[in-house]
C-alpha positions, -999 to +999 in steps of 0.1 A: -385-522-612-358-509-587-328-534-580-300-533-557-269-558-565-261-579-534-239-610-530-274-624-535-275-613-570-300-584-581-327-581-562-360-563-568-375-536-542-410-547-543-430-515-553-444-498-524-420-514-497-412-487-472-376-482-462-385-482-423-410-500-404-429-476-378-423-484-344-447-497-325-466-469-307-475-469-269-513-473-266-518-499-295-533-531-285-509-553-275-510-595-286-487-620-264-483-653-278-456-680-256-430-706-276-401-725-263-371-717-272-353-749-292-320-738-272-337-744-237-331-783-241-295-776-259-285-806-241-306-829-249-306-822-287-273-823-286-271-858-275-296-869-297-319-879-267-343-852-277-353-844-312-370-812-328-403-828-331-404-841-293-406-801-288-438-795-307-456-828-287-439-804-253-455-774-271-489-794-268-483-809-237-477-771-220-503-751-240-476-725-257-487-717-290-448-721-306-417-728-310-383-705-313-361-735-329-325-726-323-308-742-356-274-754-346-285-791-340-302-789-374-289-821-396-263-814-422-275-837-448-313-844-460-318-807-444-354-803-470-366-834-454-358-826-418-376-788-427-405-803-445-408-831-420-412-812-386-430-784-404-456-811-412-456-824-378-457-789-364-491-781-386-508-811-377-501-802-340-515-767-342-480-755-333-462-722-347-427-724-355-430-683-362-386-682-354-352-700-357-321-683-341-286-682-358-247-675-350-237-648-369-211-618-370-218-590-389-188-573-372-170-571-404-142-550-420-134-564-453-162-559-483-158-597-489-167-608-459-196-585-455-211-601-491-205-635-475-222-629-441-249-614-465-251-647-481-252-665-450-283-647-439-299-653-470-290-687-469-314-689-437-336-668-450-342-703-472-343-723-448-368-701-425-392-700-459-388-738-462-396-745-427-427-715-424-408-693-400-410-654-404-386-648-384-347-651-377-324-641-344-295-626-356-258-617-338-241-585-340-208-600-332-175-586-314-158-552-331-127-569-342-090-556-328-080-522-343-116-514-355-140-489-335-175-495-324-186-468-348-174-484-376-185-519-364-221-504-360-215-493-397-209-527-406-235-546-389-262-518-407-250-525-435-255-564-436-289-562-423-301-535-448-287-560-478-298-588-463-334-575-452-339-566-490-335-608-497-358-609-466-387-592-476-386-611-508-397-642-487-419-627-461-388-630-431-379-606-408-344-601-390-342-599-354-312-580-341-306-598-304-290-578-276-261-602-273-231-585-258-200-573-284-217-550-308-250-551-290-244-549-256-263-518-249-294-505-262-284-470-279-258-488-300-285-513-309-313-490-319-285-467-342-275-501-363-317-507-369-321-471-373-291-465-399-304-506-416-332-485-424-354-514-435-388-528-426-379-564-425-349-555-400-359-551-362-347-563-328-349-598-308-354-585-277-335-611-252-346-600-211-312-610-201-287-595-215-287-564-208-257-559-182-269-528-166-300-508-161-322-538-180-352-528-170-347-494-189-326-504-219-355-534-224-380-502-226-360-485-249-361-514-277-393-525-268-409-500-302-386-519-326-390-554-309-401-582-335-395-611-314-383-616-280-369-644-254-373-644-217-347-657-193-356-665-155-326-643-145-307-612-151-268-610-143-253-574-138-216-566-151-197-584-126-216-621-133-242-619-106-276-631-112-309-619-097-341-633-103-363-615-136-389-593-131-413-609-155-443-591-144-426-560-148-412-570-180-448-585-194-463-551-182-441-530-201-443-550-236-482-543-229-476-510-229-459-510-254-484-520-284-459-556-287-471-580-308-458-613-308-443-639-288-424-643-257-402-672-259-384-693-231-353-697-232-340-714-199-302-715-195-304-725-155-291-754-140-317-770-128-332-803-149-349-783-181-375-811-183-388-802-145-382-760-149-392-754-181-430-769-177-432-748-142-414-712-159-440-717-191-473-724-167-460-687-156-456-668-189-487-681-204-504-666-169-486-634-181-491-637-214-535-642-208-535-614-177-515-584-205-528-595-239-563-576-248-562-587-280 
């Protein structure tokens, strides 16, 4: 059997496993499944006034089929336990948790630190097995002073390539977001999955980042999407905010063959518990009028 030596230690290439996924091809029945994103109630977690398994009984309560549990209010100690406990709770519910989201930056220069973001991933690659997730928003990061984007872009392939190969060994893919630095636009994005070269690696399609023509750099990553968030607005290069096009948006992952889910994530100031109930009734509308499948 084929290995490749990681910071992960050898690792087989499982015979057979392609070296890039096929994008999705316009035409191909699309599937739109809802979720909350964890990060929508950031808050509240926070202060401990909310916890991880309140969001499945939400999930319930609002008829969305999962959850996209942002891990940075994930407990330090007795971390198995916490994993085992809500994926029990989450079963019993007959709610997904198909996704956790990450910090990460794979804008890195030295060979040392790329091996140790690569054992970061892989480190939440465990914990995304543990917990029954198959998925994992990932961050680019910032090209670091001196450095250019090319070389950044290099870097960031890298990673995910070396960290995809851990990846497929558990059944997890890695979602690329569109989250400004490395990532801010959608050519620069689909080069790093392109040159990652690796089914397990795709993109987490976020509807709000994109600073400038969103509607058409969304399109453009829409074939490589694996998962993707939805925020109420969009903001254009100089901070403004204008209210999303979800319709639009909904339409053109339809058309797009998408398969998979379209997760909240509410960053607005109004009360979360009030706007997130209301903005979910709407994207399971969306989700039920553009899902044949």
């Amino acid at each position: 059997m084929v290995t490749r030596r990681t910071a992960l230690g050898c690792i087989p290439l499982l015979p057979g496993l392609a070296r890039a996924g096929s994008p999705k091809l316009p035409g191909s029945t699309p599937r739109l499944k809802t979720a909350i994103c964890a990060y929508s109630f950031r808050v509240a977690l926070g202060a401990g006034s909310l916890t991880y398994e309140d969001l499945v009984d939400m999930a319930v309560e609002n008829d969305v089929d999962g959850i996209d549990a942002t891990v940075y209010w994930f407990p330090r100690s007795n971390l198995d336990s916490f994993l085992y406990s809500l994926r029990r709770k989450a079963y019993l519910a007959a709610v997904e948790l198909p996704s956790i989201a990450i910090r990460s930056n794979l804008c890195r220069s030295q060979e040392r630190e790329r091996d140790v973001e690569t054992a970061w991933l892989g480190h939440w690659v465990d914990v995304a097995h543990k917990l029954g997730a198959s998925h994992i928003r990932v961050f680019g990061g910032n090209v670091p002073d001196g450095s250019t984007e090319d070389e950044a872009a290099g870097w960031v392939a890298e990673i995910l390539k070396r960290a995809g190969d851990y990846a497929a060994r558990h059944g997890v893919v890695l979602g690329l977001e569109n989250h400004g630095g490395i990532t801010s636009r959608a050519e620069r994005i689909l080069q790093i999955v392109k040159t990652a070269d690796h089914p397990n690696v795709g993109i987490n399609l976020d509807t709000g980042n994109f600073r400038s023509d969103p509607y058409d750099q969304i399109e453009m990553c829409l074939p490589y999407a694996v998962n993707s968030q939805f925020k109420v607005h969009i903001r254009d290069e100089d901070g403004n905010h204008s209210p999303s096009d979800w319709d639009r948006i909904v339409a053109m992952f339809a058309s797009a063959g998408y398969r998979g889910y379209m997760a909240l994530e509410y960053e607005d100031r109004p009360d979360p518990f009030t706007a997130v109930p209301q903005h979910l009734a709407r994207l399971r509308t969306l989700a039920k009028r553009y899902s044949t499948a």
